[in-house]
N, C-alpha and C positions, 0 to 999 in steps of 0.2 A: 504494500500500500504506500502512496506519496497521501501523504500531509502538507499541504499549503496552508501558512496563516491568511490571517483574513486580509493582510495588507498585500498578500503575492509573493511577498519576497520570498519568505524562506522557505527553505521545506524541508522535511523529513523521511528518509525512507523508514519505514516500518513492514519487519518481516512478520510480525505474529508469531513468530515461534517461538519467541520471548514471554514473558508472563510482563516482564518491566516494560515492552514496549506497549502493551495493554493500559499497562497503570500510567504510561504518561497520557496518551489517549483521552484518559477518564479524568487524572489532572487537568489537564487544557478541558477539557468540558466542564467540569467541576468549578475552575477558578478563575474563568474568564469572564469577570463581570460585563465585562465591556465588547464580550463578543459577537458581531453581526450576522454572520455566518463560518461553517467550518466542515471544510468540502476536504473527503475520506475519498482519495477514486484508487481504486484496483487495477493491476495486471492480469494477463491471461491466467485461466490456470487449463494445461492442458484435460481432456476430456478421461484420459485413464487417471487422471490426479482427482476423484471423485470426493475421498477421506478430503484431500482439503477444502475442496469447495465446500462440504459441510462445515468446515472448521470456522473457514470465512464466515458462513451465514451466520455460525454460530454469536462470532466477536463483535459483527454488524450487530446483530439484532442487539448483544449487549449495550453497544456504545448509544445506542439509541434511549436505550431507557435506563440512563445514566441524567439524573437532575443534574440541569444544569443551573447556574448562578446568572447565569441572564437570559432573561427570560425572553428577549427577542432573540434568541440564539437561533439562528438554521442552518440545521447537520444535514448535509446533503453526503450522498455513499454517488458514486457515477465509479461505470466500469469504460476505461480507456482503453480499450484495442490496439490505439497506436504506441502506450505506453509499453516496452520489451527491454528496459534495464540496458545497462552500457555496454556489456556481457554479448549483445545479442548480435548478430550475422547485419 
């Protein structure tokens, strides 16, 4: 997953196979009073990688129903196709 703030600048890759990269996830939701929006978009996950796509739903659905501290917050999830990591052909 790429995390962008809500200004653009930065970002984050985020494997999920971490339990820590979870709990920042839920920190930046949690403590961002001031936050407008905060857009989670995914990579491929090949179609025999099944277990992770469940895994994915799994963390999505979490971070969703995660109170957040500002209450105009919108968590957007978008899946990027043309995202493929620096790794890629």
């Amino acid at each position: 997953m790429v995390w962008l703030a809500a200004n653009g600048m930065s970002q984050r890759i985020l494997d999920w196979g971490r339990e820590e990269e979870k709990e920042i996830a839920t920190y930046i939701l949690k403590n961002g009073r001031r936050l407008k929006k905060e857009t989670f978009t995914t990579n491929p996950i090949e179609s025999e990688e099944l277990k992770k796509l469940k895994e994915r739903r799994k963390v999505l659905n979490g971070l969703d129903g995660v109170v957040r501290t500002s209450n105009s917050c919108q968590l957007v999830f978008k899946f990027d196709p043309s995202y493929l990591g620096s790794d890629s052909p």
